[in-house]
N, C-alpha and C positions, 0 to 999 in steps of 0.2 A: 637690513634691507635698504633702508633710507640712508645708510653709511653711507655707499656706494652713490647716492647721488651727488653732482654738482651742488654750491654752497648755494648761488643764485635758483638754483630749482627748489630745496629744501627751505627755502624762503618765502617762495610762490606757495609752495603748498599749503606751509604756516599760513603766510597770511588770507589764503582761499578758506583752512578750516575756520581761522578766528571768523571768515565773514558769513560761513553758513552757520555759526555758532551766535553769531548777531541777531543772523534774519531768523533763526529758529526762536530765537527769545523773544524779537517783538511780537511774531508771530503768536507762539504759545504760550509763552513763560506766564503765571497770572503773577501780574503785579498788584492788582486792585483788589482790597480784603473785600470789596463789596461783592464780588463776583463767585468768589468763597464762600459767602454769606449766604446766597442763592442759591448756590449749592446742597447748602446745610441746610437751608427752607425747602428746597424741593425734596430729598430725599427726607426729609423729616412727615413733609405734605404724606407724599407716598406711601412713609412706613403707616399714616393716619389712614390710607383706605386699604391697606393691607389684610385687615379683616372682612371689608365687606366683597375684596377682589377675590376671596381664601371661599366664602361664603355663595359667589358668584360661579364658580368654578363648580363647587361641589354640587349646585343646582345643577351646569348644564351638562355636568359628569351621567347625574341619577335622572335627569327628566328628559334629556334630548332623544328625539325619536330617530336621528342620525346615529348609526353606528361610528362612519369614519368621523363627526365631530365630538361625541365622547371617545374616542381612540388619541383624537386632535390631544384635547383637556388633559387627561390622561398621559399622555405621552411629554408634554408643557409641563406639568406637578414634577414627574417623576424628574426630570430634566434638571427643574429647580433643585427640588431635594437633594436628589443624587450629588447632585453637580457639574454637569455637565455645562452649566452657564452659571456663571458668579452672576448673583445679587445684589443689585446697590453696594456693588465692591466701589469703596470712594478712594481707593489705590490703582491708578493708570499704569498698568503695564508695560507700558510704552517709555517711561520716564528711565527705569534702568536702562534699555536700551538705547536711549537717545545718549543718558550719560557714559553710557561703555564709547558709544562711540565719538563721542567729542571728548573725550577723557586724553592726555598728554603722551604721546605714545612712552618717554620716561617713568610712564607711573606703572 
């Protein structure tokens, strides 16, 4: 498909991706281990009140006099479990996509 383009056009485009590929990295890229670090502290923090939040739930599962907020509780566990939402997944989704798409169209 890019065959077909002029040489000056296939060049514009090159250099348009290298610079959304620039600004995506200052942007997102983490360069700084400390930021990683924080990371690995907060989800560490978290998995540390994961018992009392497990323990929290299951009170206002059994004691709430609202149906629809034990329904709420309920409906959030099973979610978790099942899976319907990843947990402290510390793998961003988003990162194959970004690289599919700034990837070399030769590759």
């Amino acid at each position: 498909m890019f065959e077909e383009l002029p040489d000056d056009v296939k060049t514009k485009l090159d250099d348009y991706r290298k610079e959304v590929e620039r600004a995506y990295e200052a942007e997102f890229k983490i360069v700084d281990s400390k930021l990683e670090g924080a990371r690995t502290v907060t989800r560490d923090a978290l998995a540390d009140l994961a018992s009392e939040a497990i323990t929290t739930l299951r009170d206002i599962m059994q004691t709430s006099d609202s149906d629809a907020t034990r329904a709420k509780v309920a409906t959030f566990v099973v979610d978790k479990v099942i899976g319907k939402d990843t947990v402290l997944d510390p793998d961003d989704p988003m990162k194959d996509v970004v690289k599919r798409l700034t990837a070399d169209a030769s590759e």
